[in-house]
C-alpha positions as a Markdown table, in Angstrom:
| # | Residue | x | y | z |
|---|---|---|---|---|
| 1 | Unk | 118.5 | 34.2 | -12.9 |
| 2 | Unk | 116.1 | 32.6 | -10.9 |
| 3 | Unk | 113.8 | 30.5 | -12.6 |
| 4 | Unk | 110.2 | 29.7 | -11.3 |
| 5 | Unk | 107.4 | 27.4 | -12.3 |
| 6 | Unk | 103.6 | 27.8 | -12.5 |
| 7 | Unk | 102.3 | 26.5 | -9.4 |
| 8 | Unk | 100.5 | 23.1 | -9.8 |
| 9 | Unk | 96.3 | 23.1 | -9.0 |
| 10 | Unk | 96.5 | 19.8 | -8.1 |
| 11 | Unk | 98.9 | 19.3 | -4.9 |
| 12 | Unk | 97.9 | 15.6 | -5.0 |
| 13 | Unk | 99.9 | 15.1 | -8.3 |
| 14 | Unk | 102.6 | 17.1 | -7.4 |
| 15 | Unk | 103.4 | 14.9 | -4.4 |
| 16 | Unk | 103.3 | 12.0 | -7.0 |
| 17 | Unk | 106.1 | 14.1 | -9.7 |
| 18 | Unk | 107.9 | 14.9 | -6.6 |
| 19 | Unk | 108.2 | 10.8 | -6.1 |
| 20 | Unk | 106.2 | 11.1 | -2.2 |
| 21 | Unk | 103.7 | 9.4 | -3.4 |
| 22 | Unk | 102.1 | 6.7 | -6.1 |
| 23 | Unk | 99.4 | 7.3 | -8.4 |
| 24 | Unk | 96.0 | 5.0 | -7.3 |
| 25 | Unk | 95.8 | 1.8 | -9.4 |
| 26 | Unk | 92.7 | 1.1 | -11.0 |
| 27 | Unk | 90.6 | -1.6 | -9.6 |
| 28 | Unk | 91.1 | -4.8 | -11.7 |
| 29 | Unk | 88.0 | -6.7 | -13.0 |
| 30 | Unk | 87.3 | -9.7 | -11.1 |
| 31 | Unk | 87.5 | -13.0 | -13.1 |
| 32 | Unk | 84.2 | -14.2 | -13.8 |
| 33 | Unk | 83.6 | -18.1 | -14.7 |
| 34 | Unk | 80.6 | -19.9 | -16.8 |
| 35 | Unk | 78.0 | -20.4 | -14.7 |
| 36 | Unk | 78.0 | -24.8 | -15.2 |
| 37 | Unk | 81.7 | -24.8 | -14.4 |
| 38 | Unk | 81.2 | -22.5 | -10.9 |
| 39 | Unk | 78.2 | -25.3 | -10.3 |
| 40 | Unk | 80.3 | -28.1 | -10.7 |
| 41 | Unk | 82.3 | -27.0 | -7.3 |
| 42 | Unk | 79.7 | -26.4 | -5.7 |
| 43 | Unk | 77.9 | -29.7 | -6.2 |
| 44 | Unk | 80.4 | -32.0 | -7.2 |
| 45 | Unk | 77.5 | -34.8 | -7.1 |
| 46 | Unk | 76.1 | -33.8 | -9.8 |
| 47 | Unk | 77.8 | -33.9 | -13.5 |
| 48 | Unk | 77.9 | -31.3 | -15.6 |
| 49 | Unk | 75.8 | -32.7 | -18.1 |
| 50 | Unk | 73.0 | -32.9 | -14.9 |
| 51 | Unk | 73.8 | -29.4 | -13.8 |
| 52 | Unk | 73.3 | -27.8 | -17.2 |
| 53 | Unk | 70.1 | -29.0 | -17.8 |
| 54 | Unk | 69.3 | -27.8 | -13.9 |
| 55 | Unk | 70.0 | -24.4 | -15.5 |
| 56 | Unk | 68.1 | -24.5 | -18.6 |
| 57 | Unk | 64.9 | -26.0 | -16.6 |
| 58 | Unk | 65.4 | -22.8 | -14.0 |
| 59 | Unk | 66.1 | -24.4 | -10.8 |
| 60 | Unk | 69.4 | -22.1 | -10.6 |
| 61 | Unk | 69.4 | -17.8 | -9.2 |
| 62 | Unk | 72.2 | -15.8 | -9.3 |
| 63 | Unk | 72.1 | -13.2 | -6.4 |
| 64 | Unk | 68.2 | -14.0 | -6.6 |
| 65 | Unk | 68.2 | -13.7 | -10.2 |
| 66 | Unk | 67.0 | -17.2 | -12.4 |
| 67 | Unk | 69.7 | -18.2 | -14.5 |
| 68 | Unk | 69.0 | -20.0 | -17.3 |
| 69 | Unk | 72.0 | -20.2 | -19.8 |
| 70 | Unk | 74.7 | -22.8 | -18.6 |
| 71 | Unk | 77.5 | -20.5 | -20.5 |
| 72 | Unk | 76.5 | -17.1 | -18.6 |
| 73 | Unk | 79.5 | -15.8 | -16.4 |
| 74 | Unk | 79.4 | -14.5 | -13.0 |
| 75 | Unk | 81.7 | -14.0 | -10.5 |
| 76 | Unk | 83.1 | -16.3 | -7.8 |
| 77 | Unk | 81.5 | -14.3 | -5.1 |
| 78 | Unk | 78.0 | -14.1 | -6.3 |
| 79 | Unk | 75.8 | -16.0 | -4.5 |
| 80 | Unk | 74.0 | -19.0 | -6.3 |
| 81 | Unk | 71.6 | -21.0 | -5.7 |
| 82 | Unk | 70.4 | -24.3 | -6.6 |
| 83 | Unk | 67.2 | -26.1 | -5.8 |
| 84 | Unk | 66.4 | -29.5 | -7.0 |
| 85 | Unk | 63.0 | -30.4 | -7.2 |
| 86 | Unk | 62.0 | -33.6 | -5.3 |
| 87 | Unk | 62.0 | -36.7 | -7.4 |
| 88 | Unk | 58.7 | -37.3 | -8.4 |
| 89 | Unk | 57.0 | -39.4 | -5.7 |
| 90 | Unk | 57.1 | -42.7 | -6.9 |
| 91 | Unk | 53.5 | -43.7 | -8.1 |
| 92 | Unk | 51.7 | -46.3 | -7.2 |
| 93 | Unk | 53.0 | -49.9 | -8.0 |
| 94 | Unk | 51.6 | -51.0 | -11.3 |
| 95 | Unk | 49.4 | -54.0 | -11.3 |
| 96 | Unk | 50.7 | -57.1 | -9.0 |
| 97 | Unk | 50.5 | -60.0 | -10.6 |
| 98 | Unk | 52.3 | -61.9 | -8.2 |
| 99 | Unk | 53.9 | -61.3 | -4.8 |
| 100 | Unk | 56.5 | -63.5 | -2.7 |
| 101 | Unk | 58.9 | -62.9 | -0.2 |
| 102 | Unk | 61.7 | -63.1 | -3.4 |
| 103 | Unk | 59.9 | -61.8 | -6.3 |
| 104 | Unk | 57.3 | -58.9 | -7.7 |
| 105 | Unk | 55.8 | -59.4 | -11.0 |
| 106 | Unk | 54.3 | -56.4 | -12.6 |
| 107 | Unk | 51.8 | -55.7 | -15.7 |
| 108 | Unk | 54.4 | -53.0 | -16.7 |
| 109 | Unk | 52.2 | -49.8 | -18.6 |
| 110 | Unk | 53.7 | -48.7 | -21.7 |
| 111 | Unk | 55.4 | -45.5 | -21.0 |
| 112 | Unk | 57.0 | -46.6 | -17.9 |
| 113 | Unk | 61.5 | -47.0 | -18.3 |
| 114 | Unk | 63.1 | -50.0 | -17.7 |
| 115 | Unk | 66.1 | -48.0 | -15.9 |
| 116 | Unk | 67.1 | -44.4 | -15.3 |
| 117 | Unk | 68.8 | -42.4 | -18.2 |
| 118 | Unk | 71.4 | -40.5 | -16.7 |
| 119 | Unk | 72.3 | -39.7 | -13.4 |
| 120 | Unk | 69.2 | -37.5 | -12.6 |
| 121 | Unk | 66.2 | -39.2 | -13.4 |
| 122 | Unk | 62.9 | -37.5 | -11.9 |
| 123 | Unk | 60.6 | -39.9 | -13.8 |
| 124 | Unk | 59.8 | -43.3 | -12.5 |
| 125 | Unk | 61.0 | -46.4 | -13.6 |
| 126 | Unk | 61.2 | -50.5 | -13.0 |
| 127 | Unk | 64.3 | -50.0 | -10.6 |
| 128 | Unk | 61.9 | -47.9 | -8.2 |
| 129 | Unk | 59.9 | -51.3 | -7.5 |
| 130 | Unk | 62.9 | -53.5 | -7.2 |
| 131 | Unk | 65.7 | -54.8 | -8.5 |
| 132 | Unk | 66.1 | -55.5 | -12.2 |
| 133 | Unk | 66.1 | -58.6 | -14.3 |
| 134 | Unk | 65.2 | -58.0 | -17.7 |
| 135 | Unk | 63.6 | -55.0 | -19.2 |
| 136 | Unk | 61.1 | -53.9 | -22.0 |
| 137 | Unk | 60.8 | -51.1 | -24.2 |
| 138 | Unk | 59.5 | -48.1 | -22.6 |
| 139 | Unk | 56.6 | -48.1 | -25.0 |
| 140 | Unk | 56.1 | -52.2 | -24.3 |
| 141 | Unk | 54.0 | -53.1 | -21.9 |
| 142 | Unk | 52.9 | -56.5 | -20.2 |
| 143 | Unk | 54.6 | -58.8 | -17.4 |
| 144 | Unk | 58.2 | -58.0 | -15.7 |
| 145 | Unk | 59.9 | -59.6 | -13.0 |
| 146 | Unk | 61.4 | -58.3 | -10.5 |
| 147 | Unk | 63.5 | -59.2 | -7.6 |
| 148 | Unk | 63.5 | -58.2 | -4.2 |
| 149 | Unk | 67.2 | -59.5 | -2.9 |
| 150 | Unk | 70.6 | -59.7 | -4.8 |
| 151 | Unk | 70.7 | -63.7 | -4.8 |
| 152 | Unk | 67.3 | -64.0 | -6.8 |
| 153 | Unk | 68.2 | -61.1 | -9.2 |
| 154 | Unk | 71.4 | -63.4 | -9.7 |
| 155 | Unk | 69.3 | -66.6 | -10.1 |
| 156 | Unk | 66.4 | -65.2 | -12.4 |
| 157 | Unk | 69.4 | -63.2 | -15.0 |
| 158 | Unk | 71.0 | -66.0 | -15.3 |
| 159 | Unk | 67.9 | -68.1 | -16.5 |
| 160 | Unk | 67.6 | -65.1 | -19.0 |
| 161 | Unk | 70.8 | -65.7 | -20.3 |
| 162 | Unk | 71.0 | -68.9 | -19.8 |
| 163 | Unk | 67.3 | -69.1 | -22.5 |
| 164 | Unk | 65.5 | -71.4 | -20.0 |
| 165 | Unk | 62.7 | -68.8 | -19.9 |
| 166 | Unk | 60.1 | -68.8 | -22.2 |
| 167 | Unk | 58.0 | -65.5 | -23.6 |
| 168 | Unk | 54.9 | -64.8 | -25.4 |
| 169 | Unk | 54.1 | -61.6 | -26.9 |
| 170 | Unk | 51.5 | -60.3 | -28.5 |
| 171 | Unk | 51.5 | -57.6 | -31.3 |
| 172 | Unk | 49.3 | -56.2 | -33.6 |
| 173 | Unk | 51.1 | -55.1 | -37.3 |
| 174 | Unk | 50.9 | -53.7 | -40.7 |
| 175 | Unk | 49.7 | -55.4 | -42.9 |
| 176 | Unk | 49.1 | -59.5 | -43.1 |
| 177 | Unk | 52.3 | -62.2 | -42.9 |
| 178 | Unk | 52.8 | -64.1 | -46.2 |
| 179 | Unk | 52.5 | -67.3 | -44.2 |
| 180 | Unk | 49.5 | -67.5 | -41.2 |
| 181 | Unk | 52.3 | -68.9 | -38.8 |
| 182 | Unk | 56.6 | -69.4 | -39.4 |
| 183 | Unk | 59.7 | -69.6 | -37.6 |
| 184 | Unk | 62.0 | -66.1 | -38.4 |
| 185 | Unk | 65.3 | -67.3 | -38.2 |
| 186 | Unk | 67.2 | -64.2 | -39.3 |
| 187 | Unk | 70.2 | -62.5 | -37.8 |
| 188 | Unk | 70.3 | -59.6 | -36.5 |
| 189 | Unk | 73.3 | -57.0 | -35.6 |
| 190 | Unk | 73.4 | -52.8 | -35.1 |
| 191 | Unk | 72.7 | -50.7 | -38.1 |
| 192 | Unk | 76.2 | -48.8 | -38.6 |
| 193 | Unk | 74.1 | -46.0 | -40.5 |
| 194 | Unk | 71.8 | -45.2 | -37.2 |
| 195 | Unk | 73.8 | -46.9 | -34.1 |
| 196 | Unk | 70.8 | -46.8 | -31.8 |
| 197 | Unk | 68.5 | -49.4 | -34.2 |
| 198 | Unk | 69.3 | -52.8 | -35.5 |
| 199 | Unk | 68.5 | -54.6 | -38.7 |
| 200 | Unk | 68.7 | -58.0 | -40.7 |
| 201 | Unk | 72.5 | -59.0 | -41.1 |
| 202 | Unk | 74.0 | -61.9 | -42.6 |
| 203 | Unk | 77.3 | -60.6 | -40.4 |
| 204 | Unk | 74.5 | -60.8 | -36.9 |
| 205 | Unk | 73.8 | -62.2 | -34.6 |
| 206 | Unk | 71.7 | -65.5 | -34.8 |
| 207 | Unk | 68.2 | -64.5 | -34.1 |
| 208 | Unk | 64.8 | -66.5 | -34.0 |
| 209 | Unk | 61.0 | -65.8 | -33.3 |
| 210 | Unk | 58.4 | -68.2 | -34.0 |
| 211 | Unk | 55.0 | -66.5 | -34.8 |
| 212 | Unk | 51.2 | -67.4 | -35.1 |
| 213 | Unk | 48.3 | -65.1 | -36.8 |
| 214 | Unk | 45.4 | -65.0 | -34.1 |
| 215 | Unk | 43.1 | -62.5 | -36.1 |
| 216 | Unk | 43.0 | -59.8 | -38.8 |
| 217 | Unk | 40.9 | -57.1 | -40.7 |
| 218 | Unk | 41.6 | -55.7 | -43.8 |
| 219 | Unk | 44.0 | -53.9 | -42.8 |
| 220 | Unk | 45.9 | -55.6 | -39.5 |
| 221 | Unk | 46.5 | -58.3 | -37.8 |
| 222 | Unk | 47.4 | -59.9 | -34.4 |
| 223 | Unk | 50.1 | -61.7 | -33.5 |
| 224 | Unk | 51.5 | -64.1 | -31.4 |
| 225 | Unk | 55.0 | -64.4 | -31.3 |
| 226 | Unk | 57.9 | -66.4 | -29.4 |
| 227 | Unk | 61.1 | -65.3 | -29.4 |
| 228 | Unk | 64.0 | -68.2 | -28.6 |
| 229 | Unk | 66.6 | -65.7 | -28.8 |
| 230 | Unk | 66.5 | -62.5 | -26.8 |
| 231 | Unk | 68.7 | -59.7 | -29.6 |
| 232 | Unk | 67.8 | -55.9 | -28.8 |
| 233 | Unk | 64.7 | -54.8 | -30.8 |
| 234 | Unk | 64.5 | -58.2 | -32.2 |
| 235 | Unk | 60.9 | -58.8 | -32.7 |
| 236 | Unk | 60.4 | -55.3 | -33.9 |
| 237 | Unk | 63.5 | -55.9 | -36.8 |
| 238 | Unk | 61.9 | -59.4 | -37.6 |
| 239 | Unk | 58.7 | -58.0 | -38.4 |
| 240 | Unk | 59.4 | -54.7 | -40.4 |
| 241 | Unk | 61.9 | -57.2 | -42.2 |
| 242 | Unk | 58.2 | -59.5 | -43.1 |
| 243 | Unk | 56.9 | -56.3 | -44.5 |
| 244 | Unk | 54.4 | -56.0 | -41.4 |
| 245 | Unk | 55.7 | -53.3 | -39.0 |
| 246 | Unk | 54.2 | -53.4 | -35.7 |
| 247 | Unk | 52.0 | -50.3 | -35.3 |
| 248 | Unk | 52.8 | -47.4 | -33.4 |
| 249 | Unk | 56.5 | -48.3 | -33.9 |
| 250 | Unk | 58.2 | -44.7 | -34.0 |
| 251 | Unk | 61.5 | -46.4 | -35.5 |
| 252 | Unk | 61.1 | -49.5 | -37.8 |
| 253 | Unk | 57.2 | -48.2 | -38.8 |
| 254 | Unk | 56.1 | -46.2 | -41.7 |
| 255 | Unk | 55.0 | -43.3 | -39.8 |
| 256 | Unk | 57.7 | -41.6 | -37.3 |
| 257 | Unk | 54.8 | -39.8 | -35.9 |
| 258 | Unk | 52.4 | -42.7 | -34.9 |
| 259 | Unk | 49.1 | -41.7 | -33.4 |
| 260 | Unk | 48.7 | -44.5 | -31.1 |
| 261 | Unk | 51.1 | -46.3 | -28.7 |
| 262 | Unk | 53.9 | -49.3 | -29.8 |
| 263 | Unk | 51.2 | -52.7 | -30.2 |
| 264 | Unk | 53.5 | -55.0 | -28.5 |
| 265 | Unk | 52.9 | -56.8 | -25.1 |
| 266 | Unk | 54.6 | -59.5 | -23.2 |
| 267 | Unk | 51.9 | -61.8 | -22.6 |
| 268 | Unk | 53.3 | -64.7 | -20.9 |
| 269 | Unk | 56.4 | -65.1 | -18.9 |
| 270 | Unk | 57.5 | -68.6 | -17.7 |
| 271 | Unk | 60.4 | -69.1 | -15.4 |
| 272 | Unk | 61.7 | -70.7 | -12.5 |
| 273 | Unk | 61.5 | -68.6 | -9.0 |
| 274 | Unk | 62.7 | -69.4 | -5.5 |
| 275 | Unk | 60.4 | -71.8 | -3.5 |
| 276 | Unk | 60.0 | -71.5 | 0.1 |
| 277 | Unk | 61.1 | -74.9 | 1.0 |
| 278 | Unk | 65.0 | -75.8 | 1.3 |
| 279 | Unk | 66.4 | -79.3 | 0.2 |
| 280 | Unk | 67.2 | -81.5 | 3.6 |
| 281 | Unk | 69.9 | -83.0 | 1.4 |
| 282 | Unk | 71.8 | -79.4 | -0.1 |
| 283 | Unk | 70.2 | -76.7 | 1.9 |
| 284 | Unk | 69.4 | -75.3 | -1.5 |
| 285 | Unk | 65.8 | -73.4 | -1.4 |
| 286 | Unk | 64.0 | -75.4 | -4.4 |
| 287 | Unk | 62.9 | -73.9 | -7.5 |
| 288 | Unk | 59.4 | -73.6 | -8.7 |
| 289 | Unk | 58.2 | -73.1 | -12.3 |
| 290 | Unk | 55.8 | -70.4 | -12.9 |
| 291 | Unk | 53.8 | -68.9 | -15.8 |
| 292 | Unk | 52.4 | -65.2 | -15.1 |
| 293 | Unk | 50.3 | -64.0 | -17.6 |
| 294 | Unk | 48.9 | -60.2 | -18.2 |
| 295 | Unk | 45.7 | -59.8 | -20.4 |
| 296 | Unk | 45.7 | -58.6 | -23.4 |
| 297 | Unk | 44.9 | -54.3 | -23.5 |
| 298 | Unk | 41.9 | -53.1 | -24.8 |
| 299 | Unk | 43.7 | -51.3 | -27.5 |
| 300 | Unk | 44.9 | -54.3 | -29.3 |
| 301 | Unk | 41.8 | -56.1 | -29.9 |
| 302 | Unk | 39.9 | -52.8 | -30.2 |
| 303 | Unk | 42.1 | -52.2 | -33.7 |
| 304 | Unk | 41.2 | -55.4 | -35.3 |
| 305 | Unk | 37.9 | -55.2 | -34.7 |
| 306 | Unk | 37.4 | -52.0 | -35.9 |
């Protein structure tokens, strides 16, 4: 007996029973990768802390596509793009105060950073003028030196450190001081509870400010004040310690949401600068001692006689 099968309708799968042939393979899925992570080879001078918020702010397409989630995942071969916007065009120079071939002092605005925050920083800051010696509170304003080579940035920090510069500020508080004029002489060290503020510590750091009631109202008054120590914050901590916060101050004031601007300003600045003379005897350019001053903003006198 001869026994027959049914004919296949397909010819292409019987050549693949009859072993002649293998069955296609279904296309695998290509890896995809998060979107940050694809960035970070391709611009590997940026971080990734940088590149994400590049995404979120929508300077990144995907096969022309904006991109705004840094965890999105795309393949290897799409093609992404990533423009940068310019920095900001640094502004004009604040107010010159004084000019040599060594230094630049500035009347600083309030607003303007000390230093960059990260490594992309499109705002404008201190550093964008020249090279940094000391630095203020963004929300500080008054007079900052600067200096325009290495070897006087070394000479002017060290005079810092070293406390043979002398500051005035001027602030206007909360509130009146207990005493018209006292020396502070409270130490200071981080608060544990909130890392990024300090406070009165009998474990701190030895801190002192001398200050000097110039006016009041009912309700404020304005100081002067010296520091002889130079502790992070440490004029702000002294005075909210008082009882008389200094107003507009987001983080030791009453109000986190202040309505007008921090009401402290560096005043007075005295220290010793390059001169443009040498000594016959060292070679040593000689020093000369300076005071720069910045007036007082409208703001501040405005409040107290309000």
């Amino acid at each position: 007996m001869i026994i027959t099968g049914k004919k296949f309708s397909k010819p292409s799968l019987s050549r693949v029973i009859n072993g002649d042939t293998e069955l296609p393979q279904a296309d695998e899925a290509p890896e995809k990768y998060r979107l940050d992570h694809l960035l970070v080879e391709q611009h590997p001078e940026y971080n990734r802390a940088s590149l994400q918020k590049f995404i979120k702010s929508g300077y990144v397409t995907v096969d022309g596509q904006a991109a705004t989630k840094p965890n999105s995942k795309f393949e290897k071969s799409a093609e992404i793009t990533l423009t940068v916007p310019e920095a900001a065009k640094t502004p004009p120079r604040p107010p010159v105060i004084y000019e040599d071939d060594h230094v630049l002092v500035i009347n600083k605005p309030a607003g303007l950073l000390s230093m960059a925050k990260g490594e992309y920083c499109p705002e404008p800051t201190l550093e964008d003028y020249g090279l940094l010696v000391h630095r203020l509170d963004r929300d500080t304003s008054g007079v900052v030196i600067l200096a325009k080579d290495s070897e006087t940035q070394t000479m002017l920090r060290k005079q810092f450190q070293d406390r043979k510069t002398h500051k005035t500020y001027n602030a206007v508080v909360e509130g009146h001081p207990k005493l018209p004029e006292a020396m502070i002489d409270l130490p200071i060290a981080r608060n544990l509870k909130r890392p990024t503020t300090f406070e009165v510590s009998q474990n701190g750091k030895p801190s002192q400010t001398y200050y000097k009631t110039l006016a009041q109202n009912d309700k404020y008054s304005l100081l002067e004040l010296k520091p002889t120590t130079g502790r992070t914050h440490q004029l702000r901590v002294h005075l909210k310690y008082l009882g008389t916060p200094i107003v507009g101050d987001p983080v030791y004031g009453d109000d986190p949401n202040p309505k007008t601007r921090l009401l402290l300003h560096a005043r007075e600045l005295e220290i010793t600068i390059p001169g443009t003379e040498k000594d016959p005897a060292t070679g040593v350019v000689n020093g000369i001692r300076k005071t720069f001053t910045a007036p007082l903003p409208k703001e501040f006198t405005k409040i107290i006689e309000a």
